[in-house]
Structure formats: C-alpha cells, structure tokens
C-alpha positions in Angstrom: 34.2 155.2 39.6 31.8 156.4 36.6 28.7 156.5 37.8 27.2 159.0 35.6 28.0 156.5 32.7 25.7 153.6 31.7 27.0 150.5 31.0 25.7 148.3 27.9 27.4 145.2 25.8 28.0 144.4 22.0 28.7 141.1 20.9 30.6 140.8 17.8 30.1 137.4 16.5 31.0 135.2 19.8 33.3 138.0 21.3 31.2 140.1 24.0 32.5 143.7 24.4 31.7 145.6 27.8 31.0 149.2 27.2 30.1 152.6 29.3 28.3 155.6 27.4 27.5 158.9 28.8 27.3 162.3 27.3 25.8 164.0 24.1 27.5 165.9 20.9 29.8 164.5 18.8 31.0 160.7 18.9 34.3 160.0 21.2 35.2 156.4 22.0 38.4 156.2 24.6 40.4 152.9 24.3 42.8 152.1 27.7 45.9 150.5 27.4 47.7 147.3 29.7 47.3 146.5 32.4 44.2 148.8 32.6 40.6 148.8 32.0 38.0 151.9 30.7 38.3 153.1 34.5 41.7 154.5 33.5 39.5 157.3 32.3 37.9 158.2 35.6 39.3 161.3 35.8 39.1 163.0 32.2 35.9 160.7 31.0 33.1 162.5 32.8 34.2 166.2 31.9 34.7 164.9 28.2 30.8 163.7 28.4 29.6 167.7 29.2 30.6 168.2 25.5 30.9 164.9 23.8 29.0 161.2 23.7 32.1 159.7 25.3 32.2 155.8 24.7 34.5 153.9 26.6 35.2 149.9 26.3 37.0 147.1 27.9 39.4 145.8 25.0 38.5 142.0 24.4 40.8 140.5 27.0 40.8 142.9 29.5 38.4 144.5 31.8 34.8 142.7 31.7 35.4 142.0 27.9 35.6 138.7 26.9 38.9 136.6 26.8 39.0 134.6 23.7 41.5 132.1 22.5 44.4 133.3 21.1 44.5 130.9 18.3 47.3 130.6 15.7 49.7 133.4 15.2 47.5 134.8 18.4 45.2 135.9 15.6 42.8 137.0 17.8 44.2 139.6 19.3 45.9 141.2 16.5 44.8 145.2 16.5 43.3 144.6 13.3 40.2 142.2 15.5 40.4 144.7 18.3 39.6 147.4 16.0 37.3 145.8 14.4 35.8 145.3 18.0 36.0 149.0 18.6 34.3 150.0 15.4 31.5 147.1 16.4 31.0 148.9 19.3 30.5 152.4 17.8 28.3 151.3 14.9 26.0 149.8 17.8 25.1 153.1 18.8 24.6 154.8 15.5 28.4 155.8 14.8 29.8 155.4 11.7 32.3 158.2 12.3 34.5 159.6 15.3 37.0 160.8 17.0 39.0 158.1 19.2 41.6 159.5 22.1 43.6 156.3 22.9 46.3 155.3 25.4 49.2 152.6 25.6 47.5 148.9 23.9 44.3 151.1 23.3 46.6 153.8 20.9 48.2 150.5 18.8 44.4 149.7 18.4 43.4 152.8 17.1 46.2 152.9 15.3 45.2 149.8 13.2 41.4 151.3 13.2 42.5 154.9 11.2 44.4 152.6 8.9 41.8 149.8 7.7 38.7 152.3 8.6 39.6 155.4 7.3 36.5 156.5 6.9 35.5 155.9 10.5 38.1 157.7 12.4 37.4 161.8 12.2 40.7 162.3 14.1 42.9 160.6 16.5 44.9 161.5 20.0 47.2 159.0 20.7 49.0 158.8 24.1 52.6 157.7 25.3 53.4 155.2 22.0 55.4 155.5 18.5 54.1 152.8 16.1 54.7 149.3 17.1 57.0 148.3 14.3 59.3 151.3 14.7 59.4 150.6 18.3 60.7 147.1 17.9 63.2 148.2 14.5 65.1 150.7 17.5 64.9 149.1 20.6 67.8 149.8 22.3 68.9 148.5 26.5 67.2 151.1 27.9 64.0 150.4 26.6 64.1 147.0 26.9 64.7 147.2 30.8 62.2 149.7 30.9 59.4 147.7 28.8 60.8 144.4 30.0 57.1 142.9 30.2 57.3 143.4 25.7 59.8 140.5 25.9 58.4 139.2 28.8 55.4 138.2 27.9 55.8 136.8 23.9 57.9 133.9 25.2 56.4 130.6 24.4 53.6 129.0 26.7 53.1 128.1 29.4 55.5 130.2 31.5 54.6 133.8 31.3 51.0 133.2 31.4 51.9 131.0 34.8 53.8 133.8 36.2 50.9 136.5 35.7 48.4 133.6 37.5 50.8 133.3 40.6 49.6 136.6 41.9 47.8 138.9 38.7 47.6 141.6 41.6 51.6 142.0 41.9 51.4 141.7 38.5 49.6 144.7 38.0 51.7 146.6 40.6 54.8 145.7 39.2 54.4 147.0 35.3 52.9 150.0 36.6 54.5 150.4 39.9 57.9 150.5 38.8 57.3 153.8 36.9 58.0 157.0 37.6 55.9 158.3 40.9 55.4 154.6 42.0 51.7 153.4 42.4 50.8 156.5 44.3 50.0 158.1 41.0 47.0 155.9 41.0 43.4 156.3 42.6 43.2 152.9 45.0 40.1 152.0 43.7 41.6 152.1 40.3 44.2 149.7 41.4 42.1 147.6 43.0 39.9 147.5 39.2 42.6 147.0 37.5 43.8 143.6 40.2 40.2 142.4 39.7 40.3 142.8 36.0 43.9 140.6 35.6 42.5 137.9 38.2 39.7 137.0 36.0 39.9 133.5 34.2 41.9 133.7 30.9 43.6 137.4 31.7 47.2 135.8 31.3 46.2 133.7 28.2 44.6 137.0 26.7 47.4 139.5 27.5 49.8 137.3 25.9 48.2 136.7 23.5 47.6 140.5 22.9 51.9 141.5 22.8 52.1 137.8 21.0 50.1 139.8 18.5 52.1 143.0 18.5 55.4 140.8 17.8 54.3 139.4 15.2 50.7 139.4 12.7 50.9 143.7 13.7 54.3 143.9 12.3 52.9 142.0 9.5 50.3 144.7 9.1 51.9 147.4 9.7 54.8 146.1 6.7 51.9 145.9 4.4 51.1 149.7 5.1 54.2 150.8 4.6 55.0 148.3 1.7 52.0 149.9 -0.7 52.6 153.3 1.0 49.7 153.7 2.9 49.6 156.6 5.6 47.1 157.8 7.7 45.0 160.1 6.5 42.8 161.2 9.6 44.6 164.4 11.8 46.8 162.9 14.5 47.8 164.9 17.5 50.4 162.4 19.5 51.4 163.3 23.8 54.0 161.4 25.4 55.1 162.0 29.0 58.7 164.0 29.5 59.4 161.3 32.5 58.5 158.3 30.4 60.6 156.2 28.5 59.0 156.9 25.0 59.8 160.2 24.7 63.3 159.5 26.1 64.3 156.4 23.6 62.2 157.5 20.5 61.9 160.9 18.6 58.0 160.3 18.8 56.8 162.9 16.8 59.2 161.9 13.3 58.5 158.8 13.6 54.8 159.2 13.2 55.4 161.7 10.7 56.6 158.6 8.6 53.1 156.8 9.1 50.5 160.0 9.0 49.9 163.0 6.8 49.0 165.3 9.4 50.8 164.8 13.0 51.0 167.7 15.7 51.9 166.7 19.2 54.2 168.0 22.3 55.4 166.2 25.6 53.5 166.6 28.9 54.9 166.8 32.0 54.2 163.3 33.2 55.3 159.7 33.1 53.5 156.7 31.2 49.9 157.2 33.1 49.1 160.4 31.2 45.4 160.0 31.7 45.4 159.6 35.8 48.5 161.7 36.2 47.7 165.0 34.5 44.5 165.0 33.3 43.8 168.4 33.4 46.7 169.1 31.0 44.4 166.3 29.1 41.7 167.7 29.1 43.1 170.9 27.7 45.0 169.0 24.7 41.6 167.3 23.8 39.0 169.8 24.1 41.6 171.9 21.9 41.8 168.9 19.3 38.0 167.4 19.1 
C-alpha cells in the first residue's frame, strides 16, 4: 500500500521497531493509533513525502513491531517506552528534531514524547484524542459505550486477551466497524493489514498491555506533569472529527489548553478514522501547520 516507501528496522535494546521512510525536507514521523498499523497513512503519507522525509512506524506491539512482555504495572508499554521507541527511531536516521502528526494510541505517544523530549518535538498535530487523564477524570455513559474496548481491555488476565485470540479479525472489525460510516470507510487491503497485524503471536498480550498502561503508569505520568506544572511547550494544532465521540463528550480544544502553551485546532467533518476518511482536508491542515 506504500510502495514508494522503503522499509528499514531499529532495535532499541531488545525491542525491534519496523519502519517505512520516503521523502526529503524536513523530518516528519507519523505514529497510527489501535487497532491500526503505519498503513493507516496510505492515503496522506505519500503526498506528505513530496515535501517532507515522512517516517512512519509500527508502535511496539502492533504492526510488524515487536510484542514485548508487558511486565509489572504493564511497564512496557507505558507512552513514556513508546516514545522513547519513536525518538530511537528518528535519531537512527540523523533526527534529533521534528515534527510528529499522530492519531488515536500514536497521539497519547506523542503526547508523552513533547513532554519528556522537548527538545525533540518541533511541533505536534494530534488527531481525534484530549489527554488521557482528562479523558478518564470525565467519562461519562456515552463515552463509555462508545469506547467500551478502554474498559474492555484493562480487566485482569486472561480473559480479554482470550477474547481478542478467538477471532483478532472480528476483533478488528468490531472497534472500528461500529463507528460512524461502518467498515466501508476503510480501503480492504487496509483491513485486511490491519487482521493480519492483530493475528500475530502476542497482539492481545501487547494491546492490553498498551490501555493497561494508559489506566494506570500514564496517569501516573501525566499527574507528575501537572503536579510540578509542566506544559508543553512545542506548538500544538489538535483535529477531532464532528461525527466522533471526542468532540461530542469532551471540549477538546480547553482541555489541551490546560496541558500546552500554544494549542490551535478545529473539528473536521469526519468520524474517528480522520486519516482514511478525509485525508484531503488532512492534508490541507498539515501542509498549513509543518
């Protein structure tokens, strides 16, 4: 589905990360969210690589990254290691500083990469999420229904990760079938990725582990932050989708404005898939804002 990219691996310490590069110009890594992979970009990444050296990566856990144990606390896969990951990956090809457009998990990850690497992240589009702890401080009915697989998937082991192993494909179509426009939003060899990706040995363990994470060492994190009054410093621009449930249960743009000094950002008229369902209107936001 990105042909024109060329693939290429960092390991950072046992953890190996799979990565596509194409492009030239300045530095811009793309990070997917759940239950995706980097070919959730296959429609924006290639017209982002006529002006910029686009990097895109499978988060550890997903994709053809590797699937690590989760360890205590699900450790490793708090965002602080996935950004860690992220900034591995960019240093590997002589980055030390960039921009980062993010979606969904990806977006929590950069998130956690402006606010322990400041001096890495140049500026920052983050798509369809407020900031995890707010999220969980005002969840209301309608969110939780919506977002059932957030409570879904921290219950203790085994069960949820036996669930996802039953069938990772319905999986897959369920979280992102049961949003607005259905699966038909979705390119079928996207799909089909995305099946492949969650059947691999370990997906379940890792994507537990991964919301495990965001339910509890992140929130840790992200009290610390707010606890010695640390914001983001790099400029933010935030889209959500006008159809999605983000927009509809959160006022996205104040509560960023409580975590970052410099936050711009509008609704799109999509759902949760902003990437594969309006990517022109993407485009148009990032070219404006890199």
């Amino acid at each position: 589905m990105l042909s024109s990219f060329e693939r290429f691996e960092v390991m950072r310490g046992a953890v190996r990360l799979a990565g596509w590069r194409a492009g030239q110009g300045a530095p811009l890594l793309l990070l997917h969210g759940h239950p995706q992979t980097h070919a959730m970009w296959h429609r924006v990444a290639p017209a982002l690589a006529q002006q910029f050296s686009v990097v895109l990566m499978d988060l550890r856990g997903y994709g053809d990254s590797d699937r690590p144990p989760a360890g205590a606390g699900s450790a490793a896969y708090s965002k602080r290691e996935m950004a860690l990951d992220a900034h591995a990956v960019m240093q590997s090809l002589g980055h030390a500083r960039y921009g980062v457009l993010a979606h969904d998990r990806g977006a929590r990850v950069a998130h956690r990469l402006a606010a322990d690497l400041p001096q890495a992240v140049e500026r920052m589009l983050l798509l369809d999420i407020a900031p995890t702890l707010a999220m969980y401080q005002h969840t209301s009915e309608a969110f939780a229904r919506a977002y059932w697989h957030w409570f879904f998937l921290i219950q203790p082991p085994p069960l949820p990760e036996a669930l996802v192993e039953s069938d990772p494909a319905r999986y897959v179509r369920s979280v992102m079938g049961q949003r607005r426009g259905g699966l038909a939003l979705f390119a079928p060899e996207a799909l089909a990725e995305y099946a492949r990706c969650m059947a691999r040995p370990g997906s379940a363990q890792a994507v537990c582990g991964d919301y495990r994470a965001s339910a509890g060492i992140d929130l840790e994190h992200d009290r610390e932050d707010i606890a010695a009054q640390r914001r983001l410093q790099a400029p933010l621009r935030v889209l959500w989708g006008e159809h999605g449930v983000v927009g509809a249960c959160f006022d996205v743009l104040a509560l960023w404005r409580e975590r970052a000094e410099h936050v711009t950002g509008r609704a799109l008229p999509s759902g949760h898939y902003i990437a594969e369902e309006v990517p022109q209107l993407l485009l148009d936001e990032a070219l404006d804002f890199f």
